[in-house]
C-alpha positions as CSV (number, residue, x, y, z in Angstrom):
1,X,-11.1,2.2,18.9
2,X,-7.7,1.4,18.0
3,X,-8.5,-2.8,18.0
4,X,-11.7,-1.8,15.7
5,X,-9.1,-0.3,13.0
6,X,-6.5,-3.2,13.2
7,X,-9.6,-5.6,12.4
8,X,-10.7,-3.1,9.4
9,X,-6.6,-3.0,8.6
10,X,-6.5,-7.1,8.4
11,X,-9.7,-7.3,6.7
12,X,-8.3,-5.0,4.1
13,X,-4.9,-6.6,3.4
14,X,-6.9,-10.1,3.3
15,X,-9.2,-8.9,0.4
16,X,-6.1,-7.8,-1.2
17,X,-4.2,-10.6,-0.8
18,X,-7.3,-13.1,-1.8
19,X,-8.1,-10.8,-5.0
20,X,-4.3,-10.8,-6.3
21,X,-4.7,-14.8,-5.8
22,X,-7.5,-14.7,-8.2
23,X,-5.4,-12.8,-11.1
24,X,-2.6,-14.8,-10.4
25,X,-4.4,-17.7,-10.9
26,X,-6.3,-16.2,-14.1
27,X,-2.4,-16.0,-15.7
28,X,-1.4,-19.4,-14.4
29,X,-4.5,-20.6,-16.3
30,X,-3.7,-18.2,-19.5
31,X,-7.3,-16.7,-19.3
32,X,-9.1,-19.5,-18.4
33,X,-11.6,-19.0,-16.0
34,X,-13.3,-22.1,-15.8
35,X,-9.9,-23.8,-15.2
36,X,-8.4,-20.9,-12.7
37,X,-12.5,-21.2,-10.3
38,X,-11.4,-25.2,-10.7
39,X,-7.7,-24.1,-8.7
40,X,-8.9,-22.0,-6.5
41,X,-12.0,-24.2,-5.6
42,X,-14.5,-21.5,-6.2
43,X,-17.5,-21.6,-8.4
44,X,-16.8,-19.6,-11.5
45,X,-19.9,-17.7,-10.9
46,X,-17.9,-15.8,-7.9
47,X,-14.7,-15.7,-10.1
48,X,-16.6,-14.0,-12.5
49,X,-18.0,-11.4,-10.6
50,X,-14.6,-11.0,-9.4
51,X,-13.5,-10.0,-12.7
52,X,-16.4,-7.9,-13.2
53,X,-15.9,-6.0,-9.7
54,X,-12.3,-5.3,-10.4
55,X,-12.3,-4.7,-14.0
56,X,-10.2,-7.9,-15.2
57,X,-10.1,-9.4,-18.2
């Protein structure tokens, strides 16, 4: 049980850690999403929904 909740616990912080890359990157870019998917090598499709799932402008 206890190796199941470290997993959950890494897979947790990772999310974080990946989503806070994705604002940081928004800022970096002053708003621009096309150009912040383009730096993190994601299709702005998924950065959009992103921003939708976390509330970001």
């Amino acid at each position: 049980m206890r190796g199941v909740l470290f997993r959950i616990s890494i897979s947790i912080k990772r999310r974080v850690c990946r989503d806070k890359i994705h604002y940081i990157s928004l800022q970096i870019c002053n708003g621009h999403r096309e150009q912040a998917a383009r730096l993190l090598k994601i299709n702005s499709a998924t950065l959009y929904g992103k921003m939708k799932k976390y509330r970001l402008k």
